[in-house]
N, C-alpha and C positions, 0 to 999 in steps of 0.2 A: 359927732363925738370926736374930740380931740385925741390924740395917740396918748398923751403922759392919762386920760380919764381910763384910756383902754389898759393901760399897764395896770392901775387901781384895776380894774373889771377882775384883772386876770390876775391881780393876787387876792384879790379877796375870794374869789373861785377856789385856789389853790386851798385855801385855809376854812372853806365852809362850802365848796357845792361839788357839783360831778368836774367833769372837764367842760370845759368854754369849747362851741363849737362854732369856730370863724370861716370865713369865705372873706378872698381878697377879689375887691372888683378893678379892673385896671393894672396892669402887670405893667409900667415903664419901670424907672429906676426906684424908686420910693416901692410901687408894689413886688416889685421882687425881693428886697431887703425884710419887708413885712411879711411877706410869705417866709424866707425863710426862718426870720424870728419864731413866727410861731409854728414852723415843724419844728423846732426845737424843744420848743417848750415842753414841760409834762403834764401841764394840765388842759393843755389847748392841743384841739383835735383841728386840723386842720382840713374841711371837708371840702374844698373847691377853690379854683380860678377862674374868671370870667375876666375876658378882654377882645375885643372889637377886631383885634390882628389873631388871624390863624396860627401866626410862627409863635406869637406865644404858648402854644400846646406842649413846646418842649422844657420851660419851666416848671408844669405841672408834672409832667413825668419824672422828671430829676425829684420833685416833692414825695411824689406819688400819690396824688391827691386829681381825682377828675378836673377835668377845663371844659369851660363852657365859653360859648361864642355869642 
């Protein structure tokens, strides 16, 4: 799924369903951006991080959303 298809997901969400629940896989630069986009949002719940590096634990914290390894 391309990001601009996910923007469509998450408005059409906005205006017809509950909240969008996302998980970002991969935290370099690009996943951290996406993460924080979607703790922002109001219709997207943002329920986890997975990445391969331990130190990324502390981006999930700052979200406040669980990390998985």
């Amino acid at each position: 799924m391309h990001f601009i298809d996910l923007i469509r997901l998450i408005w059409y969400s906005a205006k017809h369903m509950k909240k969008l629940k996302v998980g970002v896989i991969g935290i370099g630069h690009l996943g951290k951006v996406h993460a924080r986009i979607y703790s922002e949002l109001d219709n997207v719940e943002l329920i986890g991080l997975c990445d391969v590096d331990p130190s990324k634990k502390e981006k999930a914290s700052e979200l406040n959303c669980p990390f998985y390894a």
